[in-house]
DODO-763233 format. One record per residue (C-alpha): residue in one letter; x, y, z; residue number from 0. Coordinates in steps of 0.25 Angstrom, whole numbers, plus 5000, padded with zeros to 4 digits. Layout:
# residues N
<pt res="a" px="X" py="Y" pz="Z" n="NUM"/>
...
END
This chain:
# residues 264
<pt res="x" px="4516" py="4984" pz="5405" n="0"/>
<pt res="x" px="4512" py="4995" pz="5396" n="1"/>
<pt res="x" px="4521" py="5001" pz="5387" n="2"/>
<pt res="x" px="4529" py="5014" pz="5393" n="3"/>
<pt res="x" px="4527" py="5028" pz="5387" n="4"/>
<pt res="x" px="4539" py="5033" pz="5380" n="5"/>
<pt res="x" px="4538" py="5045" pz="5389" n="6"/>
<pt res="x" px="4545" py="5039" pz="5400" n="7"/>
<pt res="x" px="4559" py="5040" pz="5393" n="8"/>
<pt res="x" px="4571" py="5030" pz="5391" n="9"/>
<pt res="x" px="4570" py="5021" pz="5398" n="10"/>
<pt res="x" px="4584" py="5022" pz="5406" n="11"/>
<pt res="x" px="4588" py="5035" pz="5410" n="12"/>
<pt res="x" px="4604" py="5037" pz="5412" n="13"/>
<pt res="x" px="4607" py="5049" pz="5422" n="14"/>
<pt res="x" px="4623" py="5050" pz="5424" n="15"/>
<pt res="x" px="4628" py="5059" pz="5435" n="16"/>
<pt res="x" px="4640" py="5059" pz="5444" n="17"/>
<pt res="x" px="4646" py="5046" pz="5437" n="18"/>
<pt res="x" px="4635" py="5039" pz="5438" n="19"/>
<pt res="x" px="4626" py="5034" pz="5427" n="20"/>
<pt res="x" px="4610" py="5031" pz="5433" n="21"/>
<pt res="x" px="4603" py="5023" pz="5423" n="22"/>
<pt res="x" px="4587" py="5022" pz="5427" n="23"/>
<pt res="x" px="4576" py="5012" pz="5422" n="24"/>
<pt res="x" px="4567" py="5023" pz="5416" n="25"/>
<pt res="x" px="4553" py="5013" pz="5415" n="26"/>
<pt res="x" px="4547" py="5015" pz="5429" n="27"/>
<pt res="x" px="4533" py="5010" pz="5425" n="28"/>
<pt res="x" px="4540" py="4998" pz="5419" n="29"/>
<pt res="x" px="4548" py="4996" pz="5432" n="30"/>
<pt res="x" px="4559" py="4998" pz="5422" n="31"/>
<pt res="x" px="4559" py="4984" pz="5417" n="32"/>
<pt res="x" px="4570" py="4980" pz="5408" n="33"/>
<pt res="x" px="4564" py="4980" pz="5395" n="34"/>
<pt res="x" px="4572" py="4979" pz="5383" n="35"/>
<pt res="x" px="4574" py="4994" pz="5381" n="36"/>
<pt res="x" px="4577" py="4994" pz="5397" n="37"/>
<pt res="x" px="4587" py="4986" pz="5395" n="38"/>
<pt res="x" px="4593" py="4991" pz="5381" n="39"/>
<pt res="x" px="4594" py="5005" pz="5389" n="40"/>
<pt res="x" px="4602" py="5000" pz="5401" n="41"/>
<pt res="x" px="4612" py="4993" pz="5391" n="42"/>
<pt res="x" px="4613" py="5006" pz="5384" n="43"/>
<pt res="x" px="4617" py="5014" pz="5397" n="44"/>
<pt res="x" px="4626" py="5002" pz="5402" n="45"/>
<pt res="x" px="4633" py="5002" pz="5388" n="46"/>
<pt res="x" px="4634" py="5017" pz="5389" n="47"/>
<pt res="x" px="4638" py="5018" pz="5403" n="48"/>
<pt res="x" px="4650" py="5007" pz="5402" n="49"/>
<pt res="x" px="4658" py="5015" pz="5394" n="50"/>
<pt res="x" px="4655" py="5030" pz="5401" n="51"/>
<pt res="x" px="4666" py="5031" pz="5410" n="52"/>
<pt res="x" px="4659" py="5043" pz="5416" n="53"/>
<pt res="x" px="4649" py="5034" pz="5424" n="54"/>
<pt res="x" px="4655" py="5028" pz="5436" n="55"/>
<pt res="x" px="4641" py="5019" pz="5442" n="56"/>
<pt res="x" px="4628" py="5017" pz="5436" n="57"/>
<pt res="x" px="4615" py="5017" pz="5444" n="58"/>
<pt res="x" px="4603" py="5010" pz="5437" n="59"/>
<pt res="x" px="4590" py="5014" pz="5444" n="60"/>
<pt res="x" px="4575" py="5014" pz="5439" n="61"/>
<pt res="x" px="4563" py="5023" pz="5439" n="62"/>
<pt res="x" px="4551" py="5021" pz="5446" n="63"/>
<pt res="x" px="4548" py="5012" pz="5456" n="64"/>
<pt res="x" px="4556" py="5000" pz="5451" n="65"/>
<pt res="x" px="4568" py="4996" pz="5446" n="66"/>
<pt res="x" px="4566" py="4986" pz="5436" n="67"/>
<pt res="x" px="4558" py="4976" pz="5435" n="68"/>
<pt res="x" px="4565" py="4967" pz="5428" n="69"/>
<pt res="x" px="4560" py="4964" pz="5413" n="70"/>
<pt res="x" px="4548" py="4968" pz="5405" n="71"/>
<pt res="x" px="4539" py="4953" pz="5405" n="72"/>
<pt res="x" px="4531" py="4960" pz="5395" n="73"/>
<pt res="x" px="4544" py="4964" pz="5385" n="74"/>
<pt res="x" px="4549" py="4949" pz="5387" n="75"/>
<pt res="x" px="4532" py="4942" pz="5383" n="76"/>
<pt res="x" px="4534" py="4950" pz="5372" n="77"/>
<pt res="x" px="4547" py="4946" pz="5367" n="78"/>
<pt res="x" px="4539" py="4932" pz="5367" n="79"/>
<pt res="x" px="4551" py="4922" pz="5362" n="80"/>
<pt res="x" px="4562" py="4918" pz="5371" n="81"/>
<pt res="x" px="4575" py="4923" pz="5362" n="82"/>
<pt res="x" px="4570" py="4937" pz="5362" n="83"/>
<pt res="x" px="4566" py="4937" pz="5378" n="84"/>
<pt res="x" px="4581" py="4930" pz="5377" n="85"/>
<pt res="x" px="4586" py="4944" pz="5371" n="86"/>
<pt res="x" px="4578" py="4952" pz="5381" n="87"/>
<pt res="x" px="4585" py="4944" pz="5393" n="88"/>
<pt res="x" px="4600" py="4944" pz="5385" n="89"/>
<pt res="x" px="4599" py="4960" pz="5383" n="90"/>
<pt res="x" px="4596" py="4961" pz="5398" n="91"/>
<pt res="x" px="4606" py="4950" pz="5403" n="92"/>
<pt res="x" px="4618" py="4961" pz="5393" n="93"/>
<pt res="x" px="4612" py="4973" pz="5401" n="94"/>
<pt res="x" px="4614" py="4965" pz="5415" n="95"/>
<pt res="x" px="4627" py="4960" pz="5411" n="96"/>
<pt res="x" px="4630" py="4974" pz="5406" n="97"/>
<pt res="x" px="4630" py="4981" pz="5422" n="98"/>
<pt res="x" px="4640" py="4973" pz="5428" n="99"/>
<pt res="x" px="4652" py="4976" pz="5415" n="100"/>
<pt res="x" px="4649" py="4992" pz="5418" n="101"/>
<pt res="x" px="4660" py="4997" pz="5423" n="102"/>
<pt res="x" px="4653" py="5005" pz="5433" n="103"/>
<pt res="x" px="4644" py="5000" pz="5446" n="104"/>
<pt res="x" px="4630" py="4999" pz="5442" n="105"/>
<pt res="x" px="4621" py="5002" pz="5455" n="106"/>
<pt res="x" px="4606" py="4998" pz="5453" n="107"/>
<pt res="x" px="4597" py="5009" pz="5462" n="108"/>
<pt res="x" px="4585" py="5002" pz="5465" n="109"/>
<pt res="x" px="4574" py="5010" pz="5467" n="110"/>
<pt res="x" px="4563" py="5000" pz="5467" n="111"/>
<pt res="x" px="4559" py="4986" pz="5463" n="112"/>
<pt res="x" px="4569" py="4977" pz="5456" n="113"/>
<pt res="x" px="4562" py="4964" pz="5447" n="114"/>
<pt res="x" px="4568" py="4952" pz="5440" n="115"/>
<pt res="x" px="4578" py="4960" pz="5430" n="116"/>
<pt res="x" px="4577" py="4972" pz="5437" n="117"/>
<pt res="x" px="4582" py="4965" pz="5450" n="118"/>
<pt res="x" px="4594" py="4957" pz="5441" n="119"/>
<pt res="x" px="4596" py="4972" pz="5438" n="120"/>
<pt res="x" px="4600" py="4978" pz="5450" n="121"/>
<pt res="x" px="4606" py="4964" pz="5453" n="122"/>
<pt res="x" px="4615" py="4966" pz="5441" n="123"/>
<pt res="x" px="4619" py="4982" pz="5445" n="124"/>
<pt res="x" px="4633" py="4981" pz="5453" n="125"/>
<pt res="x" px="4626" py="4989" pz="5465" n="126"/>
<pt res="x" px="4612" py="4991" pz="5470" n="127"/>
<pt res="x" px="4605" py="5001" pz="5479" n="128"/>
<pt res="x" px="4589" py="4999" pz="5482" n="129"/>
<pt res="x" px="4579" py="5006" pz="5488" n="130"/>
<pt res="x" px="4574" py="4998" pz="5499" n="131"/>
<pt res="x" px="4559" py="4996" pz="5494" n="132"/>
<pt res="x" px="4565" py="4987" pz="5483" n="133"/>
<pt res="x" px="4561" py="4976" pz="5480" n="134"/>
<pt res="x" px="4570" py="4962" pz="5470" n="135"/>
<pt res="x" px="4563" py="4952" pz="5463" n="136"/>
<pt res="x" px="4567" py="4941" pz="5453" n="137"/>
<pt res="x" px="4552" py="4937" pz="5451" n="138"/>
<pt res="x" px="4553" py="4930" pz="5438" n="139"/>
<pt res="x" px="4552" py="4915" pz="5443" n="140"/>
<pt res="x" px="4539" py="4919" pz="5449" n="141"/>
<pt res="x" px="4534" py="4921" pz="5433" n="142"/>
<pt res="x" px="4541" py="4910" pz="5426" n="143"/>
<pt res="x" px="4555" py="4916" pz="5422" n="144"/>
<pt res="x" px="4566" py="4914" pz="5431" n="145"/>
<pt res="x" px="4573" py="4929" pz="5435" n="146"/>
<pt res="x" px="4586" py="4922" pz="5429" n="147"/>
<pt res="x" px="4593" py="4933" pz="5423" n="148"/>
<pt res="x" px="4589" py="4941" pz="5435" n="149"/>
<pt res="x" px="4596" py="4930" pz="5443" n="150"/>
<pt res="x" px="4609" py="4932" pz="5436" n="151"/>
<pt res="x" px="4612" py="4946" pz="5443" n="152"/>
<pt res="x" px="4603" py="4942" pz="5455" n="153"/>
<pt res="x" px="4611" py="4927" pz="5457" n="154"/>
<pt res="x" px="4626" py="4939" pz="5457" n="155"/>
<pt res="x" px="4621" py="4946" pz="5466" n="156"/>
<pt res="x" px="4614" py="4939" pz="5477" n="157"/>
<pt res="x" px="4617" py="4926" pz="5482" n="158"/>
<pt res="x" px="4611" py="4914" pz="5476" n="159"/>
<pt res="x" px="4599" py="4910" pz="5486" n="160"/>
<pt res="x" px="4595" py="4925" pz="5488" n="161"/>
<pt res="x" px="4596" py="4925" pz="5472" n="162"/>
<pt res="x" px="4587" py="4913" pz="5469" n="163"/>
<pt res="x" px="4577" py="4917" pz="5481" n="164"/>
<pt res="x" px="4575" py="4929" pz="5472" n="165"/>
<pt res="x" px="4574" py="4921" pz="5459" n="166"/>
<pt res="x" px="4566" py="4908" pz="5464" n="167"/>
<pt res="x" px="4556" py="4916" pz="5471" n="168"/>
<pt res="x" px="4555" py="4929" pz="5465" n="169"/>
<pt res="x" px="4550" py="4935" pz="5478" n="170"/>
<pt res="x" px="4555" py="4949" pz="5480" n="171"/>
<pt res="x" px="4566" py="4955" pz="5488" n="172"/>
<pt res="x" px="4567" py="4967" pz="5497" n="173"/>
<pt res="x" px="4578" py="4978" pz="5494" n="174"/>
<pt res="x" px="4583" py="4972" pz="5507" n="175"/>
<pt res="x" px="4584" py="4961" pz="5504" n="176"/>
<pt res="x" px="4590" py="4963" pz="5491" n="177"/>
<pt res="x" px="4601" py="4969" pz="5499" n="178"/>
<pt res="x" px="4603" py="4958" pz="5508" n="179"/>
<pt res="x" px="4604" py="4950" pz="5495" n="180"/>
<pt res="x" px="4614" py="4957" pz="5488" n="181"/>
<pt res="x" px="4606" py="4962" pz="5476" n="182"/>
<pt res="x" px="4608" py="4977" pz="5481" n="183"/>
<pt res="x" px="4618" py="4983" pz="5490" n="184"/>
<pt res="x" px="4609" py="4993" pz="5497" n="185"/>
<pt res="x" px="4595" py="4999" pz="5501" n="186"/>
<pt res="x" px="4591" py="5011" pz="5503" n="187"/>
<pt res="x" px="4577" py="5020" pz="5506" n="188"/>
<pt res="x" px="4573" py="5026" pz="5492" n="189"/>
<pt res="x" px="4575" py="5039" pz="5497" n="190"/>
<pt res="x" px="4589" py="5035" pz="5498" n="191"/>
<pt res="x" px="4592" py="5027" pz="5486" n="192"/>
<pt res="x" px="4597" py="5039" pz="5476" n="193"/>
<pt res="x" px="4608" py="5043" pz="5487" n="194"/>
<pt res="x" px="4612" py="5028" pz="5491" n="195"/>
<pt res="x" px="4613" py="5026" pz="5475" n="196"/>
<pt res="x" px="4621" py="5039" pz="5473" n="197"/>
<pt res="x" px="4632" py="5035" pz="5483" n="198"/>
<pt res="x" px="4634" py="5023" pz="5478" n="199"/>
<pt res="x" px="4637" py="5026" pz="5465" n="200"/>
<pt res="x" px="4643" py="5039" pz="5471" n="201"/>
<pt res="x" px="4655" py="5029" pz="5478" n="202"/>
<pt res="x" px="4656" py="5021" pz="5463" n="203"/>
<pt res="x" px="4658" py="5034" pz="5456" n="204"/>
<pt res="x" px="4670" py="5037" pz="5466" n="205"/>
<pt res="x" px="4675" py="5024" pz="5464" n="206"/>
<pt res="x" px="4687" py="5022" pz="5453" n="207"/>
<pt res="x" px="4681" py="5018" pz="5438" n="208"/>
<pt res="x" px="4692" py="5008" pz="5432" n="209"/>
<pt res="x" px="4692" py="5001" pz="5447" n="210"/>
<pt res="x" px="4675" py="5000" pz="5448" n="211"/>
<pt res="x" px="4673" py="4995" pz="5434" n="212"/>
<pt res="x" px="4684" py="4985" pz="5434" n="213"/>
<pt res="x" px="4681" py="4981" pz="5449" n="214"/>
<pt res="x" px="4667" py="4980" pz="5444" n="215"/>
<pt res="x" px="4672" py="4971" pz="5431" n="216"/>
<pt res="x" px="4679" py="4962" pz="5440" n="217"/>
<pt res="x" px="4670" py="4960" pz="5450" n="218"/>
<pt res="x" px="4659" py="4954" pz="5439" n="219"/>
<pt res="x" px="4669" py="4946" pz="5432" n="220"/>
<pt res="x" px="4672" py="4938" pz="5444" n="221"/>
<pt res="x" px="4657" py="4939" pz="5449" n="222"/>
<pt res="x" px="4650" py="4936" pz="5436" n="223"/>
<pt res="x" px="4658" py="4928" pz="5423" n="224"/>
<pt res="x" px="4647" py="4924" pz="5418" n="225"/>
<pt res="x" px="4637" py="4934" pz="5420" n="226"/>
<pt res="x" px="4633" py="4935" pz="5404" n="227"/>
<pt res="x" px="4632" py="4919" pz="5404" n="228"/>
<pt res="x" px="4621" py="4921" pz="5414" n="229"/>
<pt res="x" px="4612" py="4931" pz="5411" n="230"/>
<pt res="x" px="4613" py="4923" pz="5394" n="231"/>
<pt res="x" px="4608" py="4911" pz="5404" n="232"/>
<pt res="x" px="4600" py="4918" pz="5413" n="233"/>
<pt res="x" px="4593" py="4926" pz="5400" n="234"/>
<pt res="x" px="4589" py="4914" pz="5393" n="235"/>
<pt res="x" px="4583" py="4907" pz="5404" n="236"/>
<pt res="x" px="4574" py="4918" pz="5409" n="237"/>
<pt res="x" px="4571" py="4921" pz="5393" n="238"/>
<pt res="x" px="4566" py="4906" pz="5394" n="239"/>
<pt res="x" px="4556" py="4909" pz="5406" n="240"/>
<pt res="x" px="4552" py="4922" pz="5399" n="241"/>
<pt res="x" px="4548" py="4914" pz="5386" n="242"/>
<pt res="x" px="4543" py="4900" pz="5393" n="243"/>
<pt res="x" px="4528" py="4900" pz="5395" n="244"/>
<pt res="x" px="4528" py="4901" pz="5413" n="245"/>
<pt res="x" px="4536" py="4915" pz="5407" n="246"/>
<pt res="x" px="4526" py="4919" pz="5399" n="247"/>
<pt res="x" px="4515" py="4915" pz="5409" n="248"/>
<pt res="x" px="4524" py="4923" pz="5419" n="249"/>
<pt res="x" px="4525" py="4935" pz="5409" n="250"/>
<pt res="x" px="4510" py="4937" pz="5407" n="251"/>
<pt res="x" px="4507" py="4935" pz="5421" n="252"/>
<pt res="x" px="4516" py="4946" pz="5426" n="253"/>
<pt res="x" px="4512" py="4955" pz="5415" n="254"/>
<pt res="x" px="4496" py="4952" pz="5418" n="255"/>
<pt res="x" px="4499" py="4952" pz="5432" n="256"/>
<pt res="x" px="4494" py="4939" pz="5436" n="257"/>
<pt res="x" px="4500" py="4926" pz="5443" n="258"/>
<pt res="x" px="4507" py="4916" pz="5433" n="259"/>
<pt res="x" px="4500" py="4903" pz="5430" n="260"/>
<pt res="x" px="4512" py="4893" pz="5429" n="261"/>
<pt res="x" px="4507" py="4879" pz="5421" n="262"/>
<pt res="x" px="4510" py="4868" pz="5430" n="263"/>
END
């Protein structure tokens, strides 16, 4: 992808109003992939956000016509060595692991395609609303690197055959069937997605501070001990995929979009 114009502004935007703190993936023609300064921004505002009592939900939304896309292949061939695609995947596992210690709810409003990382992102947020013309995917198998720390948010969230059916075959899922699924808690027109978002978090904000936060602490102890043990795993194995040749052959494919030529 080419290189985006300055012009276009941060790349996260924070709007707060009403108690509740909107943060929005600003790189549309990106499909607001998780770069390294994507991902450097959404710590930022989490870090920030954590200590302001005046926020009582967060909703993390994008521009454009997708959510996220996942990483940027392109960032990640030119890192080149495996300890610093290892660093890329470690700063992104601190900012996953980083959504459920919030104190408040974190509701992902999915207003179009969700991909690999994107799709561990909203799988990571404590609540989901998508429009119905969504579309999941975990595709990375289908390039030569396993979506496995997408799986660790993924594999928490839906049950295990529906998980690895996403991660084995990397064939997309409907916004239904994401709901079937568990990955998000409801559809909705996209017409109707800005009110269904606004009276969700509407209900969290009425709701008493001390009790959601440490409701919300408990309920991912008991869920997830080992949640930063995982994503260390899960983060070297798919740096390992990134940096061994069916990953590079992967990488260059997607980026020239063409079909990947495996050796056999």
């Amino acid at each position: 992808m080419s290189a985006v114009p300055k012009t276009e502004g941060p790349v996260l935007l924070r709007e707060d109003r009403d108690g509740v703190a909107t943060l929005t993936l600003n790189r549309p023609q990106q499909m607001n992939l998780l770069t390294s300064e994507m991902l450097s921004a959404l710590q930022g505002a989490f870090d920030a956000i954590a200590g302001d009592k005046s926020i009582r939900v967060v909703v993390l939304t994008g521009t454009g016509k997708g959510f996220c896309a996942g990483h940027d292949l392109k960032e990640i061939k030119a890192l080149g060595e495996q300890p610093k695609i290892v660093a890329l995947f470690e700063q992104c596992s601190r900012m996953m692991a980083t959504i459920p210690k919030l104190p408040q709810p974190v509701i992902a409003k999915v207003q179009g395609a969700a991909a690999a990382a994107g799709c561990q992102l909203v799988a990571q947020c404590d609540l989901a609303v998508a429009v119905d013309t969504a579309k999941f995917v975990t595709s990375g198998v289908s390039w030569g690197f396993f979506c496995s720390t997408p799986g660790v948010a993924i594999g928490r969230n839906l049950q295990r055959k529906h998980a690895m059916e996403m991660l084995l075959t990397g064939d997309p899922i409907s916004a239904q069937r994401a709901m079937e699924w568990g990955l998000v808690n409801r559809i909705v027109p996209a017409a109707e997605l800005d009110a269904a978002v606004d009276e969700l978090a509407a209900k969290l904000v009425a709701k008493p501070p001390a009790t959601v936060a440490a409701g919300k602490r408990g309920f991912y102890q008991q869920m997830d001990m080992n949640l930063e043990q995982a994503y260390s795993l899960a983060g070297k194995v798919i740096s390992s995929d990134f940096a061994h040749p069916e990953g590079r052959e992967g990488m260059n494919a997607f980026i020239e979009k063409r079909d990947p030529s495996w050796k056999k």
